[in-house]
C-alpha positions in Angstrom: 125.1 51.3 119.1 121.6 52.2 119.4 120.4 54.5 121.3 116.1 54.0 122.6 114.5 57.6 124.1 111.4 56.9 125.9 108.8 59.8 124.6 106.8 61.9 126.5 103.2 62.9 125.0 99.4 63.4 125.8 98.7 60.6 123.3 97.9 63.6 120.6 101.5 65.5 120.5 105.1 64.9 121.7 106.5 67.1 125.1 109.4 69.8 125.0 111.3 67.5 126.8 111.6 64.8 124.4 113.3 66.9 122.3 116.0 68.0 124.2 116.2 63.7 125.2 116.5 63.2 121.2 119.5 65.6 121.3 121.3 63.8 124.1 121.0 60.3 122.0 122.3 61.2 119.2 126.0 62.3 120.9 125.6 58.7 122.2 126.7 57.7 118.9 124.4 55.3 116.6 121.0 55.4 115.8 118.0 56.7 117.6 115.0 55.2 117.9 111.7 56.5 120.1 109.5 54.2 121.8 105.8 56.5 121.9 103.3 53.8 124.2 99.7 54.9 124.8 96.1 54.7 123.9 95.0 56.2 120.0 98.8 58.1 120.3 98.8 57.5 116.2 99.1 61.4 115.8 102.3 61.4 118.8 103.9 58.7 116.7 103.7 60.2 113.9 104.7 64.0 115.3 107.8 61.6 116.7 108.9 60.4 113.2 108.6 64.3 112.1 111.3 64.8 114.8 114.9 65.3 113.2 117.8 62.7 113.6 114.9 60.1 114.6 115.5 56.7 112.7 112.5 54.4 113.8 109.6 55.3 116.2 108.2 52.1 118.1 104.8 52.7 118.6 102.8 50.4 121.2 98.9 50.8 121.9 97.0 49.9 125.0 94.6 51.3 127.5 97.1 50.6 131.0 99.6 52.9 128.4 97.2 55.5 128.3 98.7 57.6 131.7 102.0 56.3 131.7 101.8 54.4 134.0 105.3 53.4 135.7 105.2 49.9 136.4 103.6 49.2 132.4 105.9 51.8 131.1 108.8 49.9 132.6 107.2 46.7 131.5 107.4 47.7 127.6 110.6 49.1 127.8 112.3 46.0 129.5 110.8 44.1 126.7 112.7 45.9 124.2 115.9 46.8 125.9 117.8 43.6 125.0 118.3 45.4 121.4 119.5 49.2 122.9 122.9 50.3 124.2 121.6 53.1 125.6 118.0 53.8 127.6 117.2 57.8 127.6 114.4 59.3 129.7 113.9 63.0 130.3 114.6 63.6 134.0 111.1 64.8 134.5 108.3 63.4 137.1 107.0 60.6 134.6 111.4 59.7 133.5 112.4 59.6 137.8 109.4 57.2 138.2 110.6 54.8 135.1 114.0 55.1 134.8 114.9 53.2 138.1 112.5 50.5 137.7 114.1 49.7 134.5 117.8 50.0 135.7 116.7 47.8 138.9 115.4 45.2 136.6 118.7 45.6 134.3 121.1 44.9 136.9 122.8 48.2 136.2 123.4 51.4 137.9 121.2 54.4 136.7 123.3 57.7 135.2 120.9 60.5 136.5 120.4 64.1 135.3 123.3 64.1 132.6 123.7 67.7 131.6 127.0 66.4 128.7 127.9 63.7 126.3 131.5 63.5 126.2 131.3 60.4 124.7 129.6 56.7 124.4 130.0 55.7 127.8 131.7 58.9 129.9 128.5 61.4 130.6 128.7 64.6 133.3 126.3 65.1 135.6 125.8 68.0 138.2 126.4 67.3 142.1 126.0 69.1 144.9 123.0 71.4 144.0 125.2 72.1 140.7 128.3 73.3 142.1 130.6 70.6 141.1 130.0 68.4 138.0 131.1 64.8 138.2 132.2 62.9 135.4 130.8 59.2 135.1 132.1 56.5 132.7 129.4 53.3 133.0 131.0 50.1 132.0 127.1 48.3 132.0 126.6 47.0 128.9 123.2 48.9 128.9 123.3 52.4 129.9 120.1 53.7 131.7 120.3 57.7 131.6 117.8 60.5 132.7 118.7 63.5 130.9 118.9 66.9 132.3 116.9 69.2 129.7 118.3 72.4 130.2 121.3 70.4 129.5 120.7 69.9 126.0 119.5 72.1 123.1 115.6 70.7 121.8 116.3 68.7 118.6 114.4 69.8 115.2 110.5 68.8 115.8 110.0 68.9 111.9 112.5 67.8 108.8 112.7 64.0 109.8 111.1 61.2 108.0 111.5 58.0 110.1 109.6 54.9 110.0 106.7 54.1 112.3 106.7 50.4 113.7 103.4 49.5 115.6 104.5 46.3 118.0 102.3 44.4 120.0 102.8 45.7 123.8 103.8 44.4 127.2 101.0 43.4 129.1 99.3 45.3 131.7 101.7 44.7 135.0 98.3 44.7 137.3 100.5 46.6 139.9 98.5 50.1 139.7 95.6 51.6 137.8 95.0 55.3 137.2 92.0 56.7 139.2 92.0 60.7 138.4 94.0 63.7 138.0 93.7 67.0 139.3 95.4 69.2 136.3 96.2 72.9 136.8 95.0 74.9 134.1 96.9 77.7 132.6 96.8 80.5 129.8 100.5 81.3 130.6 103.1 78.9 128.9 104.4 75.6 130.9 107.4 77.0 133.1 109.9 74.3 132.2 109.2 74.9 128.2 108.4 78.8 128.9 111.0 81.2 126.6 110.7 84.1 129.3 110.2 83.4 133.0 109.3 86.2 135.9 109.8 85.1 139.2 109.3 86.3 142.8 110.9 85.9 146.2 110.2 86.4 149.9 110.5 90.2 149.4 107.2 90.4 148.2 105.7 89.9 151.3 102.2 87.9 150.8 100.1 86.4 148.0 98.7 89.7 147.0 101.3 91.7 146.5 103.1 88.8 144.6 99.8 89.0 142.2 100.0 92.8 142.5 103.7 93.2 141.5 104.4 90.2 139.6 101.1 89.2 137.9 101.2 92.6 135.0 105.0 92.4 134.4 104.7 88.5 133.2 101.2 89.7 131.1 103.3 92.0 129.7 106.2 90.0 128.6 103.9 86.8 127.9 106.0 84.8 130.4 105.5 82.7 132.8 105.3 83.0 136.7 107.9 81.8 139.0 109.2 81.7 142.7 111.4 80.8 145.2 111.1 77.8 147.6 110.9 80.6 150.3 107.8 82.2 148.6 105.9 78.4 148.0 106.9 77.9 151.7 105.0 80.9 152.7 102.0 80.6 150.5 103.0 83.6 148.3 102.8 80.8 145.1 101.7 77.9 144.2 104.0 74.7 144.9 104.2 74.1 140.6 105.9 77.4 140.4 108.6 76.8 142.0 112.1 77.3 140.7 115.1 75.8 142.1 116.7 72.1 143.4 113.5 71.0 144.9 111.4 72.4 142.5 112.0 73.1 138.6 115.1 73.3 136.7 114.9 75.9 134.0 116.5 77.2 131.3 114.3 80.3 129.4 116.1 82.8 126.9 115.2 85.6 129.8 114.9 84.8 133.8 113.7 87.7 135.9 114.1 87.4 139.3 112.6 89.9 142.0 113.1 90.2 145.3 115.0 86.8 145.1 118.0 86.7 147.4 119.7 84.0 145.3 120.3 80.5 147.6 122.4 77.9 146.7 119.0 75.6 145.9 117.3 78.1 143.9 120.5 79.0 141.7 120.8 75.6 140.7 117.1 75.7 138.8 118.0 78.8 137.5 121.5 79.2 136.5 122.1 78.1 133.0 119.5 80.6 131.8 120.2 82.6 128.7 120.0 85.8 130.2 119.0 86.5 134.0 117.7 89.8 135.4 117.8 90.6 139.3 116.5 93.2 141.0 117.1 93.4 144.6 117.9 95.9 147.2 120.4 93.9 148.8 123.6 94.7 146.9 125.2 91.7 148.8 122.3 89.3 147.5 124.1 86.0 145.8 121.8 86.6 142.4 124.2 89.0 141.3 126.9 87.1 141.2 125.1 84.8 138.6 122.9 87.8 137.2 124.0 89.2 133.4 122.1 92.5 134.7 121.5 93.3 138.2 119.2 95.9 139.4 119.6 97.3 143.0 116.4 98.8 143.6 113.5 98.1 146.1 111.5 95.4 143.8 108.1 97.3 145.0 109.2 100.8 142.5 111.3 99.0 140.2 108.9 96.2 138.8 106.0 98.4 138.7 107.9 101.2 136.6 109.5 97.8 134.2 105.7 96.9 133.4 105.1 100.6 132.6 108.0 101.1 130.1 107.1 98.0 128.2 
C-alpha cells in the first residue's frame, strides 16, 4: 500500500495543513509519498522531503500549476493515481475543489473530512455538525479521502530525508485560467494554523465594540481573531473569521470565546480545542457545557479587566 498526499504550498514553502495530511497517511499503512505541482516550487519540494515519515516527493512544474488550479490539479493527480491505494487531500478550500473531481473520474465514492484511521480501509468521519461520528469502511480499490486537520496531529516538518522526483506534468486541462486574487493581509497568525484564538459573539453588539473589546485582548496574547456566524452575519467581522460548521474548523492550544452563546454550528469548529475559555453572562449558554473554564460575567468588564492583568 501506498499512500499519495496532495501538498499544499505558495510555490516557496509547504501549508500547516499538509502536515497534519502526512500524519493521516502514514496510519493508512505503507509508504507515503507527496505530490508538490507548481511553478519554480523547487524550495516547497524540497521543504516536503524535509517533512518526517515522507518517502518520495513527486515534484511537477508548470505555469497552469502555478494557482492550483482544480481542473489541472486533478489532471496530474489522475495521471499518477493508477500506482496509489490511497489519495489524501487536506479538507481545505483548494482539497474540496480537487478531491471530487478526482473521485468522479475514479469511479469511486469520496471519504470526506476523516477525523480517525482505524485502519487501511475503515476511517471515522464526523456527521451531523459533529454530534455523531460515522464509521466508513471503503471497499474501492482506490481510496479518495479529505482529511479533517484538527483531526490529526501535524507530522515532523524537519528530520526526513526523502528523495525528490521531478516528472513531466499533465497538461494544461484548458477548462479555467487564473485572472486575480484579492488576498487579505494580516500581521496576526492564519486562524486555522493560529496556537491561541480570541473570538467574539453577538454580545458585542457592533463592529466597534468588537474592535474595542476584542482587538487588545488578542494583541496581548498574540492570537488571532475569531467569531461567530451570528457576529459575520451582522457585520461585527469579517466573513474569514468565522468559526464554526459553515466557516473554519479549529483546533488552537487556547480558544477564548466571548459573548458566544455556543450553537450547535459554531461548537463543531470549535470543540476539539485544547483548552476553551467562555465568558458569558448567560449561565444557561451551551459553551459551558464544552468549556474547560467558564466565566459568567458580562463580556464588556470581564475582557477588558483579562487584557489588563496580562
Amino acid at each position: 500500500m501506498t499512500a499519495l498526499v496532495i501538498a499544499e504550498h505558495d510555490n516557496a514553502s509547504i501549508k500547516p495543513a499538509t502536515l497534519n495530511t502526512v500524519t493521516a497517511a502514514a496510519q493508512c499503512g505503507g509508504e507515503v509519498h507527496v505530490l508538490v505541482a507548481g511553478l519554480n516550487a523547487a524550495a516547497a519540494a524540497q521543504a516536503a522531503s524535509q517533512i518526517a515519515g515522507v518517502a518520495k516527493v513527486i515534484h511537477v512544474e508548470g505555469e497552469h500549476f502555478e494557482h492550483g488550479l482544480a481542473e489541472n490539479m486533478a489532471a496530474q493527480v489522475l495521471a499518477l493515481a493508477p500506482a496509489y491505494t490511497h489519495i489524501l487531500f487536506p479538507a481545505t478550500a483548494s482539497g474540496k475543489n480537487i478531491a471530487p473531481r478526482v473521485a468522479a473520474c475514479l469511479d469511486v465514492g469520496q471519504i470526506s473530512d476523516i477525523t480517525k484511521v482505524a485502519s487501511a480501509d475503515t476511517f471515522e468521519r464526523p456527521i451531523y455538525a459533529g454530534n455523531a461520528i460515522a464509521t466508513v469502511q471503503s471497499l474501492d480499490t482506490v481510496k479518495v479521502i479529505t482529511v479533517r486537520t484538527t483531526g490529526f496531529d501535524p507530522a515532523a516538518a524537519s528530520g526526513g530525508s526523502a528523495a525528490v522526483d521531478v516528472l513531466t506534468g499533465a497538461a494544461d486541462s484548458g477548462r479555467s485560467k487564473f485572472l486575480g486574487s484579492e488576498i487579505a493581509k494580516s500581521d496576526r497568525p492564519e486562524l486555522t494554523a493560529a496556537k491561541i484564538i480570541v473570538s467574539g459573539g453577538r454580545a458585542l453588539g457592533s463592529a466597534e465594540k468588537f474592535d474595542e473589546v476584542m482587538t487588545p485582548l488578542a494583541d496581548k496574547l498574540g492570537a488571532a481573531l475569531g467569531a461567530s456566524r451570528a457576529a459575520v452575519d451582522a457585520g461585527y467581522a469579517p466573513n474569514d473569521w468565522q468559526v464554526g460548521q459553515t466557516g473554519k474548523i479549529v483546533a488552537p492550544q487556547l480558544y477564548i470565546a466571548a459573548g458566544i452563546s455556543g450553537a450547535i454550528q459554531h461548537l463543531a469548529g470549535m470543540k476539539d480545542s485544547k483548552v476553551i475559555v467562555a465568558i458569558n453572562k448567560d449561565a444557561e449558554a451551551p459553551i459551558f457545557s464544552v468549556a474547560d473554564y467558564g466565566l459568567e460575567a458580562d463580556l464588556f468588564v470581564a475582557v477588558p479587566e483579562l487584557t489588563a492583568s496580562l
